[in-house]
VEXKOL-916461 format. One record per residue (C-alpha): x, y, z; residue number from 1; residue in three letters. Coordinates in steps of 0.001 Angstrom, whole numbers, plus 524288, in hexadecimal, padded with zeros to 5 digits. Example, Ala and Ser with C-alpha at 12.3 -4.5 7.8 and 13.67 -1.06 7.14 Angstrom:
<vexvos>
8300C;7EE6C;81E78;1;ALA
83566;7FBDC;81BE4;2;SER
</vexvos>
This chain:
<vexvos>
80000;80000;80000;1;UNK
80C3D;808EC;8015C;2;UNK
80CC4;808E4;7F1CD;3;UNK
7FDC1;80E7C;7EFE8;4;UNK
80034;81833;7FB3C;5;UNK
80E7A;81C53;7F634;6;UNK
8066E;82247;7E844;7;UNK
7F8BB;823F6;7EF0B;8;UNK
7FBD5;832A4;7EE7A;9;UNK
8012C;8343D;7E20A;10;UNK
7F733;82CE0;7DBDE;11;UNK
7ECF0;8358A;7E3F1;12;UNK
7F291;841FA;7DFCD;13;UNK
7F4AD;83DF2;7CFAA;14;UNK
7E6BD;8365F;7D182;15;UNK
7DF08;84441;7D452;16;UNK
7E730;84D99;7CC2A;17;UNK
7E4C2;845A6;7BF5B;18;UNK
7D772;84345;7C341;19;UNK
7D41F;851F9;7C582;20;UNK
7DBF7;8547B;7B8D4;21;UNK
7D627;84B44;7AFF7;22;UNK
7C854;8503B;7B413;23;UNK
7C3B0;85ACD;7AD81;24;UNK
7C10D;867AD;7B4DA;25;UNK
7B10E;867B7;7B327;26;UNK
7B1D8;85AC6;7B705;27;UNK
7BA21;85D49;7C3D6;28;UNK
7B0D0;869C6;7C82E;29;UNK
7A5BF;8604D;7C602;30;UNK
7AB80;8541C;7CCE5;31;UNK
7B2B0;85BF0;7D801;32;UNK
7A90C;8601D;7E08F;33;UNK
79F6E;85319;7DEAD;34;UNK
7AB01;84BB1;7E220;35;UNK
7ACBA;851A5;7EE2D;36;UNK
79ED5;8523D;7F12F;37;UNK
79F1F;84313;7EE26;38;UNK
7AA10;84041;7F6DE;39;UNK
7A63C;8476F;8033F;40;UNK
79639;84108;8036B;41;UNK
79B7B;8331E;80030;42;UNK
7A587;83488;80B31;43;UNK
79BA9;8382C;8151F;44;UNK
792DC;82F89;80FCF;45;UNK
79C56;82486;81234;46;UNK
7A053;82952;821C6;47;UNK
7924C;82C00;82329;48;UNK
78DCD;81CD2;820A7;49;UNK
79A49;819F8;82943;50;UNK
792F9;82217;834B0;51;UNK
78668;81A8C;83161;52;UNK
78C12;80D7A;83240;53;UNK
79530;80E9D;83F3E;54;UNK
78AE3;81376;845BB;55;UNK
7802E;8092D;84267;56;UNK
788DD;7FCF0;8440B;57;UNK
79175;803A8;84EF1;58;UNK
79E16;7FC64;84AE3;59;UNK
7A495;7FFE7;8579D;60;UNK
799BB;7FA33;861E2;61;UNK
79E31;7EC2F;85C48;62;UNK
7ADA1;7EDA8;861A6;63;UNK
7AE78;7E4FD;86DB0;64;UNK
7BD20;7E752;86D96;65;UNK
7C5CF;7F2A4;874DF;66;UNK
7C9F3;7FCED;8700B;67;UNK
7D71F;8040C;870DF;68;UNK
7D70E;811D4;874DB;69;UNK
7D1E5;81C88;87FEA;70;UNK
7C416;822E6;8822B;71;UNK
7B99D;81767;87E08;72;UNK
7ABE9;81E2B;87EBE;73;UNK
7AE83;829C9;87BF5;74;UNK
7A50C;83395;872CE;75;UNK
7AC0E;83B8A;86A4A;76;UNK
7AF43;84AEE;86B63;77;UNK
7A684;84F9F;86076;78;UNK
7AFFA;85C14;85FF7;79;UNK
7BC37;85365;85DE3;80;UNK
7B792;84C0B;85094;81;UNK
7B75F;85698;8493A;82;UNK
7BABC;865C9;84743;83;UNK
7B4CD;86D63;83D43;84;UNK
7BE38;8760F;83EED;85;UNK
7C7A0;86E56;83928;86;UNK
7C29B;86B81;82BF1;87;UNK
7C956;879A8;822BB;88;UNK
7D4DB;87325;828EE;89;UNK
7D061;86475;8250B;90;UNK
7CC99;86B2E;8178B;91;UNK
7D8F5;874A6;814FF;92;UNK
7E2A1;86822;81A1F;93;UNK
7DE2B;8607B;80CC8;94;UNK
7E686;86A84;804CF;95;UNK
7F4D4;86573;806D1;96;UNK
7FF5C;86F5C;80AC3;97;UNK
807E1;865D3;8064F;98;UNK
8036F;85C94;7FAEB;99;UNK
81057;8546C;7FC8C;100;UNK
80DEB;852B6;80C59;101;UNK
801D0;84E75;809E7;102;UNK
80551;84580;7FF7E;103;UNK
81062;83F63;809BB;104;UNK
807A9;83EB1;8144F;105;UNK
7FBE4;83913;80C26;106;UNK
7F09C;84446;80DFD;107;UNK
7E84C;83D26;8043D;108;UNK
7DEDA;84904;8048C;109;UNK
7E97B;8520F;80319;110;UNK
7EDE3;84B77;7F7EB;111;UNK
7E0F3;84A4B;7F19C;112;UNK
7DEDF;8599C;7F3E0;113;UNK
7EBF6;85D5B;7EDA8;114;UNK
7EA00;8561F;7E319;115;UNK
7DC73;85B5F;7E058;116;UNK
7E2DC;867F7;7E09D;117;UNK
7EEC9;86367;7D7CF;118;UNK
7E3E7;85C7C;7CF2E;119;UNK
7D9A7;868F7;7CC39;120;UNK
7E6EE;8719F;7CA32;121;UNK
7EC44;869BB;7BF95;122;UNK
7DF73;869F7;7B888;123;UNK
7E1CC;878A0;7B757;124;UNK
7EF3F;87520;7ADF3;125;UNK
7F082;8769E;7A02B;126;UNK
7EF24;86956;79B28;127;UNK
7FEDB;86B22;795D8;128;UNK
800DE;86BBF;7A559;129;UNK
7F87F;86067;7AA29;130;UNK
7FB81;855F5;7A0DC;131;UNK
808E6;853B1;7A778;132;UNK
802C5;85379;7B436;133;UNK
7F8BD;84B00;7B141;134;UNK
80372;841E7;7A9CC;135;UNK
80ABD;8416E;7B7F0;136;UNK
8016C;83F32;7C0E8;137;UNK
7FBB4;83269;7B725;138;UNK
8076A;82CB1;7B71C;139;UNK
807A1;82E51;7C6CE;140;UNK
7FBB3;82914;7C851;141;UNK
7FF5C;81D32;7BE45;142;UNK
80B16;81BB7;7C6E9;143;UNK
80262;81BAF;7D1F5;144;UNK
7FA65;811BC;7CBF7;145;UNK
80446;807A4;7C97D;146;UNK
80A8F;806FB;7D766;147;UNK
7FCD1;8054A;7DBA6;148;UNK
7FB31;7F81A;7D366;149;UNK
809A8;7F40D;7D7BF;150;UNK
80193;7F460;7E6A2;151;UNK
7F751;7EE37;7E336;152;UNK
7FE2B;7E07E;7E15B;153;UNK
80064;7E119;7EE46;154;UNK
7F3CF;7E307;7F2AC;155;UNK
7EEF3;7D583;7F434;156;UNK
7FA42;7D0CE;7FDD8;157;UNK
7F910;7DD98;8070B;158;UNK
7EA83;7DD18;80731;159;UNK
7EBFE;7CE2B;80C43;160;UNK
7F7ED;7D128;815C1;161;UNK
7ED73;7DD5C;81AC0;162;UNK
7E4BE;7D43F;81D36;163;UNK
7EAC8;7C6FE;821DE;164;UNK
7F151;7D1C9;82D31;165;UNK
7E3E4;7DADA;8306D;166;UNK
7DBAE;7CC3C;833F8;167;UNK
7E9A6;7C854;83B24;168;UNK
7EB1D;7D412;84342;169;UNK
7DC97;7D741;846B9;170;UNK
7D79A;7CA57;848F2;171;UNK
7CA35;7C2C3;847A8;172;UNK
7C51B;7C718;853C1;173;UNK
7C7D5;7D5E1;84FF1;174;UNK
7C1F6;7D5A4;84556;175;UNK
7B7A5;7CF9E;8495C;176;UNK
7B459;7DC09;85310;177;UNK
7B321;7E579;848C2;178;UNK
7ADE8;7DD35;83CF0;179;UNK
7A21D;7E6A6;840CA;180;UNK
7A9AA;7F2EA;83E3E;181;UNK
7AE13;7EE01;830DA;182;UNK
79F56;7EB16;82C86;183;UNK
79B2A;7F6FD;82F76;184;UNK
7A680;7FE1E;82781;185;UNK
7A2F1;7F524;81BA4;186;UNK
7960B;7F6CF;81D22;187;UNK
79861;80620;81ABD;188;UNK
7A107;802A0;80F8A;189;UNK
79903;7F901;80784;190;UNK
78C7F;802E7;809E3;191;UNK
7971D;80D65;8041A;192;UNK
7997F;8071B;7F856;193;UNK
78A7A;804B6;7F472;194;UNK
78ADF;81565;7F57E;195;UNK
794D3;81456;7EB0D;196;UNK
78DE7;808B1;7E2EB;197;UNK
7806A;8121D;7E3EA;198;UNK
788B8;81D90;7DF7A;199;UNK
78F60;816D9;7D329;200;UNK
78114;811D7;7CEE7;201;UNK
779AA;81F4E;7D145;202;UNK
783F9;828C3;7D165;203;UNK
78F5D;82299;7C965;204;UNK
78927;81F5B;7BC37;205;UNK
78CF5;81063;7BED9;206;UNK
78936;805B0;7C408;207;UNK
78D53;80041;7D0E7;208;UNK
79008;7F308;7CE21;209;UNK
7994E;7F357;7C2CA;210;UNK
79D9E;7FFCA;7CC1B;211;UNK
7A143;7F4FB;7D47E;212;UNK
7A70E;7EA0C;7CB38;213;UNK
7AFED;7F576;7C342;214;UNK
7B55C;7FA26;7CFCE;215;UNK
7B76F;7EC72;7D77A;216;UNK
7C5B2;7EC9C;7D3B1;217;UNK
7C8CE;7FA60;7D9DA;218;UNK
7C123;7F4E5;7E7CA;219;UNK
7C73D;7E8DE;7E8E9;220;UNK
7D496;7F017;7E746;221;UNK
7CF7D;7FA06;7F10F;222;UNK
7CC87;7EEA0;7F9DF;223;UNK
7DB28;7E858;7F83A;224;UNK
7E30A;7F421;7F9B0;225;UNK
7D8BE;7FE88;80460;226;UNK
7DFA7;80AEE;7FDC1;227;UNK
7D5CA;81217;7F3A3;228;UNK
7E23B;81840;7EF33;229;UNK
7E875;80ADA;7EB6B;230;UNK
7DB00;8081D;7E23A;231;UNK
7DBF8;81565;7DBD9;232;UNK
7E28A;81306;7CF3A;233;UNK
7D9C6;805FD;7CE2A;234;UNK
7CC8D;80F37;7D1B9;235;UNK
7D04A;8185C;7C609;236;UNK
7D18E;80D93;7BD46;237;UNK
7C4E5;80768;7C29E;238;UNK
7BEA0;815CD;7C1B3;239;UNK
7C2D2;81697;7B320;240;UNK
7C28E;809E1;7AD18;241;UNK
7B70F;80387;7B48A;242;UNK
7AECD;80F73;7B90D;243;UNK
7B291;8178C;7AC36;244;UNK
7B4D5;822B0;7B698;245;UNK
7BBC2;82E37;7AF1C;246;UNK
7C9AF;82C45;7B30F;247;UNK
7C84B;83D6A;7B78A;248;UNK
7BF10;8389A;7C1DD;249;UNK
7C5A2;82CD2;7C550;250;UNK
7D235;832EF;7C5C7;251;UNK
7CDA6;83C4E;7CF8D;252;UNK
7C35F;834CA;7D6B3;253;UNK
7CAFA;82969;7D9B4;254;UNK
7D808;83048;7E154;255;UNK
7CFA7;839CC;7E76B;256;UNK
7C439;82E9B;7EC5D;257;UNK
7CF8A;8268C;7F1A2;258;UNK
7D1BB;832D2;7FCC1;259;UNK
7C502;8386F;7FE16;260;UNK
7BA43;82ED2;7FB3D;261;UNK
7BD73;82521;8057A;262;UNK
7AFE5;820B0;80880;263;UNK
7B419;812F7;80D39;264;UNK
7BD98;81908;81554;265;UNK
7B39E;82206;819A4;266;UNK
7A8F5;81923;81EA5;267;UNK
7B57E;80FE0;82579;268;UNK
7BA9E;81A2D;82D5D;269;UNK
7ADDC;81E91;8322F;270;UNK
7A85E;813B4;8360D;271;UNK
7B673;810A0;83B7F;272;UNK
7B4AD;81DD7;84358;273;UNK
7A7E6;81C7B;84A77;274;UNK
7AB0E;80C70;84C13;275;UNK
7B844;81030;854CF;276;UNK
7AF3C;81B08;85B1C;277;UNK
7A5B1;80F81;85F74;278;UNK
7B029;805FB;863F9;279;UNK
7B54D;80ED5;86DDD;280;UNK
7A721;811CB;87164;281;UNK
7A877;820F1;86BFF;282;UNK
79ACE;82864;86AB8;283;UNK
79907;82EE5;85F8C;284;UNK
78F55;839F7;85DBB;285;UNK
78776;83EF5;84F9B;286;UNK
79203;84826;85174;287;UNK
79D48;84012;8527F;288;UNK
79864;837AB;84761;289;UNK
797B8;84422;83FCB;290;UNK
7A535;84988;840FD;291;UNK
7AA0B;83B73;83EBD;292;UNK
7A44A;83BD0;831DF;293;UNK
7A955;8488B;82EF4;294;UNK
7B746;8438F;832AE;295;UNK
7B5CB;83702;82B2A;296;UNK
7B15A;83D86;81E7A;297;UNK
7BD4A;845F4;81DB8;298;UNK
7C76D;83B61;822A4;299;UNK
7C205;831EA;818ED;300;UNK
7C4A6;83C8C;80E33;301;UNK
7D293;83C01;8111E;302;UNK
7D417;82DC6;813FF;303;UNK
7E111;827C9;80D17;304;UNK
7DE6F;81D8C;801F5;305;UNK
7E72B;814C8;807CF;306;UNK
7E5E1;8072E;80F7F;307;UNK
7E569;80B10;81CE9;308;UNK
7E045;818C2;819FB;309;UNK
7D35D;817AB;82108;310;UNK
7D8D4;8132C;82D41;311;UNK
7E285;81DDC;82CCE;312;UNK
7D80E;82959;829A4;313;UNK
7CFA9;82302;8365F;314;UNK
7D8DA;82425;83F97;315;UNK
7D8D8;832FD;83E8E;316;UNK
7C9D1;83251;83E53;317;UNK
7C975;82B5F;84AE2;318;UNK
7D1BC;83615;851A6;319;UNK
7CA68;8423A;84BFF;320;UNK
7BE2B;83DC1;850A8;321;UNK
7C20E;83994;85DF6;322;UNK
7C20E;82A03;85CA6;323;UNK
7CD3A;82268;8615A;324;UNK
7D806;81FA8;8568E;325;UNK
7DA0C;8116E;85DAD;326;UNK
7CCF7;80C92;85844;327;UNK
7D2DA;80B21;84AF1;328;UNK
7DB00;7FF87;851F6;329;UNK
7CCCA;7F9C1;84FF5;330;UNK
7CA82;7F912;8427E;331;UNK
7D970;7FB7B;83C5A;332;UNK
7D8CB;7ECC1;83C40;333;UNK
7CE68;7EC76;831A0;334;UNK
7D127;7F8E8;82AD4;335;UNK
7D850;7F233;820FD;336;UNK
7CB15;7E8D8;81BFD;337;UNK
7C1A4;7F431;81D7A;338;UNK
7CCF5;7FCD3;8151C;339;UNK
7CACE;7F2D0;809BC;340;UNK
7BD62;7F406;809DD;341;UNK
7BAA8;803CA;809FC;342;UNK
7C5B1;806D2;80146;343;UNK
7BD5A;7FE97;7F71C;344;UNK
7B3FE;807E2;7FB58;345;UNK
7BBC7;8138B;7F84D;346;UNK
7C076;80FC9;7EB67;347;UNK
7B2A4;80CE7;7E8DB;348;UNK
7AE7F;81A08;7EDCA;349;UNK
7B892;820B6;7E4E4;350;UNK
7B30F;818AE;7D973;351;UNK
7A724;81B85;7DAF7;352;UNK
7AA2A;8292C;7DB7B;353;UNK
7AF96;828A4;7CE65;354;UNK
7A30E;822E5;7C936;355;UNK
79A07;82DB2;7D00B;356;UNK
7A29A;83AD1;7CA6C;357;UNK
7A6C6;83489;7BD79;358;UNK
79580;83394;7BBAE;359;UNK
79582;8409D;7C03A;360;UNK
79EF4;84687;7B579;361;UNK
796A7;83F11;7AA83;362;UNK
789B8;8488B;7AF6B;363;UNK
789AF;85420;7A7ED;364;UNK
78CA5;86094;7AE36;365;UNK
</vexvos>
């Protein structure tokens, strides 16, 4: 996995720019704001249902075992969750002062913003200037693309060493005691993906069963490798060849779903969230449940397309709203199966995505 995360951002960054170049500029006005739009409802859409489901089946009521850390009982401080004062500073921190430090230190957001930026200035260029550009950053993204196949030949023996060492190291009777937790989590996922399937058919101009069988080869590489950015070149292919998504919106779409429309991810770390909250016996208030959401949308935003990324992007959600960090000890056992399973989610999100705004273009104006 060290090979797709050593040219995760360069692909990212030549992914976008061509993308936003190779669209035309009615066609960006048009798409821009829709996309967004799309984006932010689908994500709270997603850590809404997450809400909905941890607090039917209460997850966290069916832990017998105990837990590590301090304060069990405890009701959170509905003043600690969240401060709206923060958010120009949230907002304002997406712009990089540094593109390079944020390319070292993997800002996935930051990356995606700068090369937005870098993207919707280039259109501006004679073509004499952008066709050398454009030259570069294909064959960087080609390069890309080929150290990404030379990984996935090893995907098969990692995903079985992954696994053979998860079911050694938790053990039967652990995962017995939150088989519950993972239910509920799928549950939220499989009802996720029909919302996709009943956008491609109504929304999408296609039809949600050969959606399915033309985009089975991206999912089940989704599945092997958890890392939406590893499945990117094969999505755009998929998006092209099988979907006959115009390679402007799939160029674009793809790099830019695999950071921000993390819907999988989404509905996982929420229902993650509130099931630590009920192990260690935490109240939480309409309120509480509230700014959690808030929180969740934006962390799932900026979630890194990479195994492990989830987990990662969690543990910082756990602190900012008050619930103890140790709980992830919990479920970091599993993270790995329920990984496979909502980044075929993703990818399928970012698919379907392509479908919805590629019908959207064909409308006239």
């Amino acid at each position: 996995m060290k090979l797709v995360q050593m040219i995760m951002v360069p692909l990212i960054i030549a992914s976008i720019i061509r993308g936003l170049v190779s669209s035309n500029v009615e066609n960006l006005k048009k798409m821009g704001p829709s996309v967004l739009v799309y984006f932010i409802f689908t994500t709270l859409f997603s850590v809404s249902l997450g809400v909905v489901l941890a607090m039917i089946f209460k997850p966290g009521l069916q832990l017998s075992q105990s837990l590590p850390g301090e304060n069990p009982g405890l009701s959170l401080d509905q003043n600690q969750a969240f401060d709206p004062v923060n958010i120009p500073k949230i907002i304002s921190n997406l712009l990089p002062e540094n593109p390079l430090a944020s390319m070292v230190t993997g800002e996935m957001m930051s990356i995606v913003v700068f090369s937005i930026i870098v993207g919707i200035a280039i259109i501006g260029l004679s073509q004499k200037n952008k066709t050398p550009i454009i030259s570069l950053l294909s064959s960087v993204q080609e390069i890309c693309m080929i150290i990404v196949k030379w990984a996935m030949k090893l995907v098969p023996i990692a995903v079985f060493g992954l696994i053979a060492q998860l079911t050694a190291s938790v053990g039967f009777n652990s995962i017995i005691s939150i088989s519950y937790y993972i239910l509920v989590v799928l549950i939220g996922l499989v009802t996720l993906l029909v919302l996709y399937l009943l956008i491609v058919q109504f929304f999408g101009g296609g039809n949600s069963f050969k959606f399915l069988r033309n985009i089975r080869d991206a999912q089940l590489l989704a599945f092997s490798t958890t890392s939406s950015a590893a499945v990117m070149p094969l999505s755009m292919k998929t998006a092209e060849e099988k979907l006959n998504v115009h390679p402007s919106i799939s160029n674009f779409m793809i790099p830019v779903g695999a950071t921000i429309n993390m819907h999988g991810t989404a509905i996982y770390q929420c229902i993650s969230t509130i099931f630590i909250a009920q192990a260690y016996g935490i109240e939480l208030s309409i309120m509480n449940l509230v700014l959690i959401t808030f929180t969740l949308v934006t962390a799932s935003i900026g979630t890194p397309a990479i195994p492990g990324g989830g987990a990662i992007v969690l543990a910082s959600v756990l602190g900012s709203v008050g619930i103890p960090t140790e709980g992830l000890i919990l479920i970091i056992g599993v993270e790995r199966i329920l990984g496979m399973f909502r980044t075929a989610v993703n990818v399928t999100g970012d698919l379907t995505a392509c479908m919805f705004f590629n019908q959207q273009l064909k409308k006239p104006s």
